[in-house]
TIVO-2410 file (N, C-alpha, C; in nm, 3 decimals):
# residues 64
REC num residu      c1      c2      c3 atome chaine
REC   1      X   0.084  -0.117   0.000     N      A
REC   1      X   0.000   0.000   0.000    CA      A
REC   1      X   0.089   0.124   0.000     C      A
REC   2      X   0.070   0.183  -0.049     N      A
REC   2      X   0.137   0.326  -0.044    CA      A
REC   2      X   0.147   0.405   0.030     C      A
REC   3      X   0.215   0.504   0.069     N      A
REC   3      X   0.233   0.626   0.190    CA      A
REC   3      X   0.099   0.696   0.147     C      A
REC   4      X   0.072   0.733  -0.004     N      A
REC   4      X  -0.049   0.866  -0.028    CA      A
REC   4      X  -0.155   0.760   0.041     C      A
REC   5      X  -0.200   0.631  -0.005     N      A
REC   5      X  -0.311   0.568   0.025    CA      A
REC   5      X  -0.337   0.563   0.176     C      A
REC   6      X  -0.176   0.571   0.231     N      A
REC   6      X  -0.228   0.511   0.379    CA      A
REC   6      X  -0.253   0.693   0.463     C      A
REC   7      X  -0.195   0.723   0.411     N      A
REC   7      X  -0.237   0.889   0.454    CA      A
REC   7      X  -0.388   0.938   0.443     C      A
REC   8      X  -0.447   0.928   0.322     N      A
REC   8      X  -0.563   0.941   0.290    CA      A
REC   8      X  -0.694   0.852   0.344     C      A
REC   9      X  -0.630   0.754   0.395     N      A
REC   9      X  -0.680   0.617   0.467    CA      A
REC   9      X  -0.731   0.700   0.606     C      A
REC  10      X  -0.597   0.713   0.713     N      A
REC  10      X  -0.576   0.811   0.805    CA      A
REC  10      X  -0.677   0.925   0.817     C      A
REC  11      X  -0.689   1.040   0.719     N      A
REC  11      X  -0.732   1.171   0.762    CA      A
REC  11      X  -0.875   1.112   0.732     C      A
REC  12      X  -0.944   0.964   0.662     N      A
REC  12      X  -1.046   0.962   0.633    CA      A
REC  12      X  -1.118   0.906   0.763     C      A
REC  13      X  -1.046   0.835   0.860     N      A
REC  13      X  -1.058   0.826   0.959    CA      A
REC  13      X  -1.106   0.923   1.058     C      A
REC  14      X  -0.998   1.042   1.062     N      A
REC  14      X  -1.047   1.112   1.220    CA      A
REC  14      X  -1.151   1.212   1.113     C      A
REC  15      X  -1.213   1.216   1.022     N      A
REC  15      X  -1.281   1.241   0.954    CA      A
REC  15      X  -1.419   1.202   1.030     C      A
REC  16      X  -1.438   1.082   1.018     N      A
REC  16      X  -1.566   0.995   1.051    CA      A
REC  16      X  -1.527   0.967   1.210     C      A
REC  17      X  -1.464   0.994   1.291     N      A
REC  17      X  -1.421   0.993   1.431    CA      A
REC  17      X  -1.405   1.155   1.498     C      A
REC  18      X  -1.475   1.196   1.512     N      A
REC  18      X  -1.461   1.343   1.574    CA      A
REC  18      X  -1.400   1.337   1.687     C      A
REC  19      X  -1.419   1.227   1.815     N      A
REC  19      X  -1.418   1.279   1.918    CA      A
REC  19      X  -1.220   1.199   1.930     C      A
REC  20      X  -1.224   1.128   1.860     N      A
REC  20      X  -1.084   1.085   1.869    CA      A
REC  20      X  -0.975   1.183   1.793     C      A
REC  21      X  -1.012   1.234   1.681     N      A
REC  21      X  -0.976   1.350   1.633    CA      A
REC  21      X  -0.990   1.517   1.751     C      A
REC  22      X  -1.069   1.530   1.797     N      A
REC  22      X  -1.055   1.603   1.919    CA      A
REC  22      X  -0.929   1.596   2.006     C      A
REC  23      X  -0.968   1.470   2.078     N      A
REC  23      X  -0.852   1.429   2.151    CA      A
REC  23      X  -0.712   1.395   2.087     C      A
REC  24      X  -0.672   1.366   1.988     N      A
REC  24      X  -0.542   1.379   1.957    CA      A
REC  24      X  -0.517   1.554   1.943     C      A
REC  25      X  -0.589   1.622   1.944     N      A
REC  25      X  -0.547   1.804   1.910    CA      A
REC  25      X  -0.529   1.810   2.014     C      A
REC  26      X  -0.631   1.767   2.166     N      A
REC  26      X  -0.580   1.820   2.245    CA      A
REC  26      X  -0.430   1.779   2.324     C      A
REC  27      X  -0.416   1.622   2.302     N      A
REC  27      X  -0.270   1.620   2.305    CA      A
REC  27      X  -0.145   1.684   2.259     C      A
REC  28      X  -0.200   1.666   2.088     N      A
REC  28      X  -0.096   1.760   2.032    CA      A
REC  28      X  -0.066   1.923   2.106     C      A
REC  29      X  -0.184   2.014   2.167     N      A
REC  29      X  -0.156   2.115   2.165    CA      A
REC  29      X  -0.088   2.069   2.311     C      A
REC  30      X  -0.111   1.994   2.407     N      A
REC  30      X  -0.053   1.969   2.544    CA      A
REC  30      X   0.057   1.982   2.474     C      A
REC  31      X   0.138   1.842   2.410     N      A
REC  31      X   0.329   1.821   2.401    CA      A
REC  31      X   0.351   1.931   2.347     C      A
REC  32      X   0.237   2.032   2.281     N      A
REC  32      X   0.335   2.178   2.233    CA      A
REC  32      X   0.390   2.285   2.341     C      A
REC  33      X   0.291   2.269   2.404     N      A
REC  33      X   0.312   2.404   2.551    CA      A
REC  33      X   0.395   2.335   2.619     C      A
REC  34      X   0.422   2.181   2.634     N      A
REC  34      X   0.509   2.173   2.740    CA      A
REC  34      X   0.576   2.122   2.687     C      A
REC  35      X   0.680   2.102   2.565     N      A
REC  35      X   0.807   2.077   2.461    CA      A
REC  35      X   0.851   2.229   2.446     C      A
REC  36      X   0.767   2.298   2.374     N      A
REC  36      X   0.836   2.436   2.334    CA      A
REC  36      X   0.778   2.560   2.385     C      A
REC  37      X   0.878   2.546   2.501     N      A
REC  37      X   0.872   2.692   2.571    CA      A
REC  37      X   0.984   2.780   2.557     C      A
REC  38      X   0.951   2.859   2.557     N      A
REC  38      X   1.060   3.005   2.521    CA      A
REC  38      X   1.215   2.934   2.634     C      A
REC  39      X   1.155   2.887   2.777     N      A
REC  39      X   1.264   2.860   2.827    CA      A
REC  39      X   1.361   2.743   2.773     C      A
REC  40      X   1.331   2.612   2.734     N      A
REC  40      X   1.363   2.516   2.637    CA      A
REC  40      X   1.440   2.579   2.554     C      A
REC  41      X   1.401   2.640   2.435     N      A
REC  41      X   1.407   2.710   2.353    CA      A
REC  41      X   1.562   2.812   2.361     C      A
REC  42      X   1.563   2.875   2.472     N      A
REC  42      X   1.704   2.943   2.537    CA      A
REC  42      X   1.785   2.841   2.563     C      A
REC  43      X   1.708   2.750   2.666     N      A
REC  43      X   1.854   2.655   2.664    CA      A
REC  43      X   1.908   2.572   2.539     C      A
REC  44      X   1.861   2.545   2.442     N      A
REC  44      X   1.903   2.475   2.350    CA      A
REC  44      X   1.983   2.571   2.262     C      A
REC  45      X   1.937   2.717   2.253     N      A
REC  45      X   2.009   2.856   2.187    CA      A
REC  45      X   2.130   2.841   2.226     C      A
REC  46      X   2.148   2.828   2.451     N      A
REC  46      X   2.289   2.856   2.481    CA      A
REC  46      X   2.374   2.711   2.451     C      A
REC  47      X   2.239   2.618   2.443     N      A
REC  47      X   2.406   2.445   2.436    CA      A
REC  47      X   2.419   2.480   2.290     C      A
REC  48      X   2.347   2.521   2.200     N      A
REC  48      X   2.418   2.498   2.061    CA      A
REC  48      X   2.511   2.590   2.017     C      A
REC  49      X   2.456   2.734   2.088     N      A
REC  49      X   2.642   2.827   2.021    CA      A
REC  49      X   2.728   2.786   2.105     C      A
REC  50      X   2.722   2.716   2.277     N      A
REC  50      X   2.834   2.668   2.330    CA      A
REC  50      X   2.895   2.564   2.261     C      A
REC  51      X   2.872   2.466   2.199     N      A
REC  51      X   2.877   2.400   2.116    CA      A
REC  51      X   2.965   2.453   1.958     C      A
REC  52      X   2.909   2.513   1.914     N      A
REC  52      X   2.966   2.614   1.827    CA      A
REC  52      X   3.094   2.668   1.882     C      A
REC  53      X   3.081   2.726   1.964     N      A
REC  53      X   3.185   2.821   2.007    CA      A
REC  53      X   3.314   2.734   2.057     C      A
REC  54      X   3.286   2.611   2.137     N      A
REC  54      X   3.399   2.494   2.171    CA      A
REC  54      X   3.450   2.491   2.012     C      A
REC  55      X   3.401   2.406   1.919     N      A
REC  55      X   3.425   2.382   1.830    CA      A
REC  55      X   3.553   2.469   1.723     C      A
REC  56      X   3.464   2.610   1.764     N      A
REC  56      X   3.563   2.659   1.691    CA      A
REC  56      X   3.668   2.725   1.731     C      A
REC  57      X   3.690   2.743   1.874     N      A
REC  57      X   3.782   2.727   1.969    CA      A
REC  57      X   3.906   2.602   1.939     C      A
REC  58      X   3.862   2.486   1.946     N      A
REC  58      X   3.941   2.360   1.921    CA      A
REC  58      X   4.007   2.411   1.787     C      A
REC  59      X   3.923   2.383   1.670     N      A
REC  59      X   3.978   2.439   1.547    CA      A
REC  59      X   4.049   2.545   1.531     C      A
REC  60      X   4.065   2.598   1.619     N      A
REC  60      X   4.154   2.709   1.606    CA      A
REC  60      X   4.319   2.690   1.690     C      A
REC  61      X   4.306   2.639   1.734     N      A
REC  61      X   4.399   2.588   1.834    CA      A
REC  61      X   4.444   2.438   1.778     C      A
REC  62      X   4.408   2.392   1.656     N      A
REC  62      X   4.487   2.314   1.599    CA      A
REC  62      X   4.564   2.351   1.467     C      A
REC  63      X   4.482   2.504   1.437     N      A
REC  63      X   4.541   2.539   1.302    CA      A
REC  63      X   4.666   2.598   1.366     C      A
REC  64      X   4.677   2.664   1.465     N      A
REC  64      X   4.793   2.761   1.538    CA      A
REC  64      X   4.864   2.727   1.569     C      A
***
């Protein structure tokens, strides 16, 4: 079966299922508010230029 068929399979589902289609939104919007918060969001800003910044620290200190 195909990815388009089984997709179309899927949305034809919570289609004819409202209340299960409900409830997966409201999950989805739950793991959103509590995955991506502005604070998350900072810390992953400061590990990835720390990250960055080691990196190119090292590299620099092997070209020298």
């Amino acid at each position: 079966m195909s990815q388009t068929l089984i997709n179309l399979l899927r949305i034809e589902y919570l289609l004819e299922n409202k209340q299960f289609a409900e409830e997966l939104g409201r999950n989805a919007e739950k793991t959103v508010e509590e995955e991506f918060t502005w604070e998350k969001s900072a810390e992953t800003f400061i590990e990835t230029y720390g990250e960055t910044f080691d990196s190119r620290k090292e590299l620099t200190r092997k070209l020298c």
